[in-house]
LUMGUTOR-758546 format. One record per residue (C-alpha): residue in three letters; x, y, z. Coordinates in pm, 1 decimal, always signed. Example, Ala and Ser with C-alpha at 12.3 -4.5 7.8 and 13.67 -1.06 7.14 Angstrom:
# residues 2
residuo_px_py_pz
ALA_+1230.0_-450.0_+780.0
SER_+1367.0_-106.0_+714.0
This chain:
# residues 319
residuo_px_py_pz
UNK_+0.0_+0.0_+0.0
UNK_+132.9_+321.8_-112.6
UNK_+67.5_+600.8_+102.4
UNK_+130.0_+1009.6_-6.7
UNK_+358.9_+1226.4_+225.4
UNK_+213.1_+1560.5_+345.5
UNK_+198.9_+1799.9_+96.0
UNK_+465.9_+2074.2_+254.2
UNK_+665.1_+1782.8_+352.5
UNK_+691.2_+1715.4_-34.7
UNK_+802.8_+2058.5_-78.0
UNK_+1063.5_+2057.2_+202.7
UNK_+1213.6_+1757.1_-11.5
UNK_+1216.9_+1856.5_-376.5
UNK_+1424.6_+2095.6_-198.7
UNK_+1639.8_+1936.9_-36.8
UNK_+1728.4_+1712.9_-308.8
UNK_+2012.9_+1905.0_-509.9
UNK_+2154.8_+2101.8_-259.5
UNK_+2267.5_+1744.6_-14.4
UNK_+2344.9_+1578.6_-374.9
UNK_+2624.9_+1860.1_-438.6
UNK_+2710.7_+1953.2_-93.0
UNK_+2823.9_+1553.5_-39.8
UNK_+2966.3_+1547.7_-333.7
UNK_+3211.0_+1872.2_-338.4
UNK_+3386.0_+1723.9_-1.8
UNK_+3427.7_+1408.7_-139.6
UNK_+3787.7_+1462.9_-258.0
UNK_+3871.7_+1641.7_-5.7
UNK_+4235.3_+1576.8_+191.7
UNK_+4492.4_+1664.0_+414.5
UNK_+4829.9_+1548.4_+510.5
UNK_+4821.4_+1794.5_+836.5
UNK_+4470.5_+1567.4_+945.6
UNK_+4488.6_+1192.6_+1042.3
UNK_+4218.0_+996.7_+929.5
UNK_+4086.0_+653.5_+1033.4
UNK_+3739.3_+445.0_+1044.5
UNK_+3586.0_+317.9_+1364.2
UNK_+3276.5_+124.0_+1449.5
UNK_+3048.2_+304.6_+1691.3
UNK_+2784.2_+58.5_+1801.5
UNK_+2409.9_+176.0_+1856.1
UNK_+2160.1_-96.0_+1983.0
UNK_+2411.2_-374.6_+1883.8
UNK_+2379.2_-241.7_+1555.0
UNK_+2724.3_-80.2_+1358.3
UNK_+2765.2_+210.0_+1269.9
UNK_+3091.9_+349.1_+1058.3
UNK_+3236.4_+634.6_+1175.6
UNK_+3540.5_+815.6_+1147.6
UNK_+3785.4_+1014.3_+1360.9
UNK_+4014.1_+1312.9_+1232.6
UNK_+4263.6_+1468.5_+1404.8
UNK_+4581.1_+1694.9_+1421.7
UNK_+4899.8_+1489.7_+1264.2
UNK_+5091.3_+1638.2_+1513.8
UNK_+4913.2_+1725.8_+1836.8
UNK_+5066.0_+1791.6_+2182.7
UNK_+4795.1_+1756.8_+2403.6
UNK_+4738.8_+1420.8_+2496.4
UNK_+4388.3_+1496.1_+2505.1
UNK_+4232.6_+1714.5_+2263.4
UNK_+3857.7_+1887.5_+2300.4
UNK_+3641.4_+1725.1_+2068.9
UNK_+3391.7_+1757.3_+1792.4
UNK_+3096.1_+1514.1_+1713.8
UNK_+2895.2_+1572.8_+1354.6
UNK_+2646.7_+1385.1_+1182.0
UNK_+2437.7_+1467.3_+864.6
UNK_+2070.4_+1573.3_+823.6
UNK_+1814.0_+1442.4_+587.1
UNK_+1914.4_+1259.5_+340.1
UNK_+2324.8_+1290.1_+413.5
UNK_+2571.6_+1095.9_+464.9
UNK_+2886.1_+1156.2_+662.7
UNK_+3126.3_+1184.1_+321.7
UNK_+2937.0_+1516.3_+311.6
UNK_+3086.0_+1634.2_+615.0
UNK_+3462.2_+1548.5_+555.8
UNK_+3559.9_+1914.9_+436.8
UNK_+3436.2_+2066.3_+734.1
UNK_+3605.9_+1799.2_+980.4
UNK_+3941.2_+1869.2_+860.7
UNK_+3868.0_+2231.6_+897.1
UNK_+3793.8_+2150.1_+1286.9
UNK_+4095.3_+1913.0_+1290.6
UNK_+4354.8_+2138.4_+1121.7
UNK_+4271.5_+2389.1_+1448.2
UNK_+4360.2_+2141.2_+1687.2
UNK_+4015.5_+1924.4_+1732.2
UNK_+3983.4_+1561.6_+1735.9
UNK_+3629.6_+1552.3_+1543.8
UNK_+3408.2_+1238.3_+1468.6
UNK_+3184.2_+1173.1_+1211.7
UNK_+2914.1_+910.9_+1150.7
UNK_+2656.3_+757.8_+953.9
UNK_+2314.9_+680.1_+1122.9
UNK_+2213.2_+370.3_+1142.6
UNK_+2088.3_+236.1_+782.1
UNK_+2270.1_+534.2_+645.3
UNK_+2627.0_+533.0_+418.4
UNK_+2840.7_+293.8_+576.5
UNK_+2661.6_+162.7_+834.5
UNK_+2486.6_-148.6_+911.4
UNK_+2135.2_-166.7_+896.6
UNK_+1864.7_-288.0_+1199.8
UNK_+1709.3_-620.9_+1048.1
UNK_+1336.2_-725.4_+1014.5
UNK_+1186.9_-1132.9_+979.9
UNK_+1060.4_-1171.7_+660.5
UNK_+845.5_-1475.7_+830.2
UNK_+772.6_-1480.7_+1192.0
UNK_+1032.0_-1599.4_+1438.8
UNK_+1004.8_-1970.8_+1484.1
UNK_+868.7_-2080.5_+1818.2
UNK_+1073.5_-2348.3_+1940.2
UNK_+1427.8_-2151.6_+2003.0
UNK_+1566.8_-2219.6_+2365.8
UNK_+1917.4_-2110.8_+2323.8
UNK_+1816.8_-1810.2_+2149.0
UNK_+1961.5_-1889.6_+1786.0
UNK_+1763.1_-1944.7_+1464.0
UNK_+1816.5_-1937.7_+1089.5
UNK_+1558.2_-1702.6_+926.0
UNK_+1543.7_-1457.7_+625.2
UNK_+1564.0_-1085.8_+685.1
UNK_+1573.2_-783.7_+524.7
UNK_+1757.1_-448.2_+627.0
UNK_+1542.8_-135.9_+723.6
UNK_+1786.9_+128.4_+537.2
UNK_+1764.9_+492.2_+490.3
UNK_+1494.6_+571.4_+657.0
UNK_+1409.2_+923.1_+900.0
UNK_+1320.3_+829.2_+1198.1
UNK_+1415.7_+1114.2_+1430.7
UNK_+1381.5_+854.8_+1749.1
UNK_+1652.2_+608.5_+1634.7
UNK_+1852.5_+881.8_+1498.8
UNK_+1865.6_+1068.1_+1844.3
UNK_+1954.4_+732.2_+2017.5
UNK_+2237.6_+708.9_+1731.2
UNK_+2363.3_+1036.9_+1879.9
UNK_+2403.4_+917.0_+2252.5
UNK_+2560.8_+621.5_+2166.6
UNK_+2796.5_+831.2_+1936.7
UNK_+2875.3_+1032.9_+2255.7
UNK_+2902.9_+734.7_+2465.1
UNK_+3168.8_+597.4_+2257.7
UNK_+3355.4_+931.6_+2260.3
UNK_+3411.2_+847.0_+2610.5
UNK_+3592.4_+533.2_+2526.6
UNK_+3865.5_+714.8_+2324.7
UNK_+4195.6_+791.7_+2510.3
UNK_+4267.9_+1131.9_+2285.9
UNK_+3913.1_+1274.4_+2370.6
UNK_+3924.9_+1519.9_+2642.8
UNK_+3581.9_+1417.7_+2848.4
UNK_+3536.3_+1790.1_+2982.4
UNK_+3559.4_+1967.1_+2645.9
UNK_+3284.2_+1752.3_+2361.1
UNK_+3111.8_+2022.0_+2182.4
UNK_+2812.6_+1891.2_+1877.5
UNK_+2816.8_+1976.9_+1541.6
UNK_+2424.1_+1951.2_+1377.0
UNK_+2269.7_+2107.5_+1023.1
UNK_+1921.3_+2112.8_+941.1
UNK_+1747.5_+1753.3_+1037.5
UNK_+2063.2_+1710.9_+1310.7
UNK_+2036.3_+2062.8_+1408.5
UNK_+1743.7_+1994.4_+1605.5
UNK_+1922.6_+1628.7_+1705.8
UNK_+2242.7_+1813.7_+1859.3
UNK_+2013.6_+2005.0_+2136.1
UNK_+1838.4_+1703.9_+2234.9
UNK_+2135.0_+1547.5_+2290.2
UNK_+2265.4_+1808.6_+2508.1
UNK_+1928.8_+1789.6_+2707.4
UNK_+1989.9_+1401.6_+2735.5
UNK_+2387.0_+1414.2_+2777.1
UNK_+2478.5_+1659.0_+3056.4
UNK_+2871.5_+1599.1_+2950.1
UNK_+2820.9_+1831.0_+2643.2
UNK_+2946.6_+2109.9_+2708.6
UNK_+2904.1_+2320.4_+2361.8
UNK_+2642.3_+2327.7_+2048.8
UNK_+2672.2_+2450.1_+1680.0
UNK_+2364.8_+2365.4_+1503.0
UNK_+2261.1_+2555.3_+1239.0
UNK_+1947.9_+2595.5_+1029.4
UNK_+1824.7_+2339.9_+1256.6
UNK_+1443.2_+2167.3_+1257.6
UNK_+1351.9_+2205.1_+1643.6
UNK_+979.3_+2056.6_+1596.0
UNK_+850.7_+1805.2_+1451.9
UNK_+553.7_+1721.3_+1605.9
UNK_+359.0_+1854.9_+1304.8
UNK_+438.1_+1604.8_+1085.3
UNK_+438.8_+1336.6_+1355.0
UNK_+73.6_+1409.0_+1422.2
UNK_-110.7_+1452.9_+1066.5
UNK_-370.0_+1208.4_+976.3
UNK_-140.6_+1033.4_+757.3
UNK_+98.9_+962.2_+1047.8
UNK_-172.9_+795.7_+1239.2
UNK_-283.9_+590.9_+939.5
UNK_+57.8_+468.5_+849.7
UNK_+178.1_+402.3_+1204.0
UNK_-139.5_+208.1_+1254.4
UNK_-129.2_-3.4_+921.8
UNK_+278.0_-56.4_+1053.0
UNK_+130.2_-207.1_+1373.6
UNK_-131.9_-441.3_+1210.1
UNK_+126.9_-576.2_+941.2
UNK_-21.4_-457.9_+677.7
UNK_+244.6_-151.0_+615.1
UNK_+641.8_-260.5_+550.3
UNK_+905.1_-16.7_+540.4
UNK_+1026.2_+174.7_+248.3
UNK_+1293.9_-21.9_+40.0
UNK_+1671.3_+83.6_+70.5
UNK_+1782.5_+327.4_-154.4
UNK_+1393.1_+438.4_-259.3
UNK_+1401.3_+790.1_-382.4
UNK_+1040.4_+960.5_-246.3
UNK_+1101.0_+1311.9_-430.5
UNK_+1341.1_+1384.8_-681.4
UNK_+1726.4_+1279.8_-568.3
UNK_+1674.3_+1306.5_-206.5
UNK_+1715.5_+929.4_-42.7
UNK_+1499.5_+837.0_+211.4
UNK_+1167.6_+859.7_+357.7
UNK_+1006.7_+985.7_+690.7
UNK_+841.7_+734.8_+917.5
UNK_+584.0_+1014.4_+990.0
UNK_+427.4_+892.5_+1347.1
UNK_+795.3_+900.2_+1469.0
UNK_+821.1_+1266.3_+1502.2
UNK_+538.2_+1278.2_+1720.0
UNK_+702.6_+1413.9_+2050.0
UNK_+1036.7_+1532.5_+1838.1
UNK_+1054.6_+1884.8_+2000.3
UNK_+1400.9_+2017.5_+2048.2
UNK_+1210.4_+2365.5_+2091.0
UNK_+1072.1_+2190.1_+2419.3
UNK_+1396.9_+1998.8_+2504.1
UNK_+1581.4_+2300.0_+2527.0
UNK_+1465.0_+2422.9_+2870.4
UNK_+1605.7_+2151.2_+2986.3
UNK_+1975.0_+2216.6_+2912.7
UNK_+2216.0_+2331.2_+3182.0
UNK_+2572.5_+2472.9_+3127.6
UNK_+2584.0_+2402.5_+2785.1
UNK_+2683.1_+2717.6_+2551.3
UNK_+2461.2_+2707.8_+2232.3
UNK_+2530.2_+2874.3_+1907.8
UNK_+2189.6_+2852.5_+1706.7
UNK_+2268.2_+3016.6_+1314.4
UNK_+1963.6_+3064.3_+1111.1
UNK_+1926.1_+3126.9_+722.4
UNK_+1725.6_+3498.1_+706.4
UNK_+1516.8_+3390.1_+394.3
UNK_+1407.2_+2991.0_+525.4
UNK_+1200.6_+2872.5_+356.8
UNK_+1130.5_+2514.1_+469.0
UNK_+978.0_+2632.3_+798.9
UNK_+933.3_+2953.7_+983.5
UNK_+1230.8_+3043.8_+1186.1
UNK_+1002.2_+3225.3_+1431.7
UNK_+892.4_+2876.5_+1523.2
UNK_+1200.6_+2693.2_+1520.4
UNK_+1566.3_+2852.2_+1600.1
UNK_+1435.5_+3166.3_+1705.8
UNK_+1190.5_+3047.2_+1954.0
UNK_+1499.3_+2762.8_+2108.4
UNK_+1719.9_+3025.1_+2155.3
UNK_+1416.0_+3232.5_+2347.3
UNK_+1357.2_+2952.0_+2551.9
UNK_+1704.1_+2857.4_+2648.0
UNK_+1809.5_+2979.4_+2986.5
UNK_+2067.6_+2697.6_+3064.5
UNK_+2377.6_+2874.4_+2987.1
UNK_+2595.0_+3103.2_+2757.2
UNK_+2393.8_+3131.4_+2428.0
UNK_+2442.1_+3322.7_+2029.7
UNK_+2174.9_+3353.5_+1805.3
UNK_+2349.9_+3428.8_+1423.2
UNK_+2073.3_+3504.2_+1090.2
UNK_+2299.4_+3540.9_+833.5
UNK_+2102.1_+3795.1_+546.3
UNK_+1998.1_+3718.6_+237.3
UNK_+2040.3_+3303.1_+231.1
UNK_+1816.7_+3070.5_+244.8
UNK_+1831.6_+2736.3_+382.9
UNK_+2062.6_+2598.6_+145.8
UNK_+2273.6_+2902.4_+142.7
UNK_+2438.8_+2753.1_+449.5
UNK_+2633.5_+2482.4_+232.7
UNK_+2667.0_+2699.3_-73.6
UNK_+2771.2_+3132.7_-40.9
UNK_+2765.1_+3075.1_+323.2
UNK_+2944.1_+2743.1_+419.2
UNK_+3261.8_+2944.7_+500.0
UNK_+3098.4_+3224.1_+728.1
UNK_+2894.4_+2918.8_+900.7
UNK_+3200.7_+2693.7_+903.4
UNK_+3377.5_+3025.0_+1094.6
UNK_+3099.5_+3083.4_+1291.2
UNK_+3135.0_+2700.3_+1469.9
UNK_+3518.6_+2758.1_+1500.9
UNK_+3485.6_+3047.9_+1736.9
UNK_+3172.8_+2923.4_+1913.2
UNK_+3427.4_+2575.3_+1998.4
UNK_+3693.3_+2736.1_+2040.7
UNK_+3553.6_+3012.1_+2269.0
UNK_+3416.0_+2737.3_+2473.1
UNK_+3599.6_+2361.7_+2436.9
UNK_+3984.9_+2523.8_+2456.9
């Protein structure tokens, strides 16, 4: 059964499409010999995810104040190498990842038949299928706090200085991290989402989250396109309580940098970044509209005044 998404949702990811397509694509060849580079696996809900860690070639501290980025809709982490060498090359350790389902990461798994019943030591053969590429704002926050959890297994990573990098989708994800992680200590996001309750409520949402509980509604397949190039599609009822605007109160001693596009046109501003910064009363705060960009401007005539903008929010607060 194929069900329509929400008519300004549709909008929001026609787009979306280019603008992720080229911004992923232009950091793809990007390199450094000052930066080391290497892959990890992060692990969230027993399920791999591949990250990777940059840092100064030559550092002296033995412990370095760190920076932890993921993607928005539709990403993947390649599209955020330029920018972690940037962070790196100024004396950061930074880590990157792919969600769950997303780039290089493993997928969660689903029965294709139901789960024989005679098991007693736990172990069966059965055929599954992988649940990729998918928005689900729930699993994608958990991905973060297991992301920061692992950050706290690394001996370079100085545990008093982890500041979170977020863009659109993940700029709503970084503050609701800080509001369930009180060992962040700083936030960049920028032309965040901070509500999605909207979406998460609609008619639709109810109808496909109710056909999902009955079995008679799968996932989407991995690698379906829903509008134009953008991969991925929303599992609407998920974004039911997703409300980084709320979550925000909640923060303590956490210094937030919150940079908006002036001409957004995805959502209203008023409702979203400007209204989280309002609310926050937690700690050292900046709220930044850069003029005359909209939300796409940020990885396009504006990447370099945003990318500055997170440098001295860090370092003014992780060094």
């Amino acid at each position: 059964m194929v069900l329509s998404l929400p008519r300004f949702l549709t909008s929001l990811l026609i787009l979306l499409s280019p603008v992720l397509v080229q911004a992923q694509d232009s950091a793809a060849g990007t390199s450094s010999d000052a930066v080391e580079e290497r892959q990890v696996d992060i692990y969230s809900e027993a399920v791999r995810m591949a990250g990777t860690v940059f840092m100064p070639a030559e550092s002296a501290e033995e412990r370095l104040p760190t920076i932890l980025m993921a993607h928005g809709w539709g990403g993947t982490a390649a599209g955020l190498r330029r920018d972690a060498i940037t962070f790196a090359r100024n004396g950061y350790l930074v880590v990157t990842f792919d969600y769950r389902g997303w780039g290089e990461s493993d997928a969660r798994i689903m029965l294709s038949e139901p789960q024989q019943a005679d098991t007693p030591d736990g172990r069966f053969t059965a055929e599954v299928r992988e649940i990729r590429e998918i928005v689900d704002p729930v699993d994608m926050s958990t991905d973060w706090l297991n992301a920061l959890h692992w950050l706290h297994g690394e001996p370079r990573v100085d545990p008093e200085r982890i500041g979170l990098w977020g863009t659109s989708q993940s700029g709503g994800y970084v503050v609701w991290a800080a509001a369930h992680d009180p060992r962040v200590r700083a936030v960049h996001s920028q032309v965040g989402s901070f509500d999605g309750r909207a979406l998460g409520t609609s008619a639709e949402a109810y109808q496909q989250a109710t056909l999902r509980a009955r079995g008679e509604l799968g996932y989407p397949e991995p690698g379906e396109r829903v509008v134009g190039n953008l991969r991925g599609a929303p599992i609407l009822s998920r974004f039911a309580h997703h409300a980084p605007v709320d979550d925000i109160r909640a923060i303590e001693g956490v210094a937030i940098q919150i940079v908006l596009a002036e001409n957004e046109e995805l959502f209203d501003n008023r409702d979203h970044g400007i209204l989280a910064h309002a609310r926050y009363q937690g700690g050292l705060k900046n709220l930044v509209i850069i003029p005359d960009i909209s939300h796409y401007g940020i990885y396009q005539e504006a990447r370099e005044e945003a990318q500055q903008l997170a440098l001295d929010w860090f370092d003014a607060h992780l060094k």
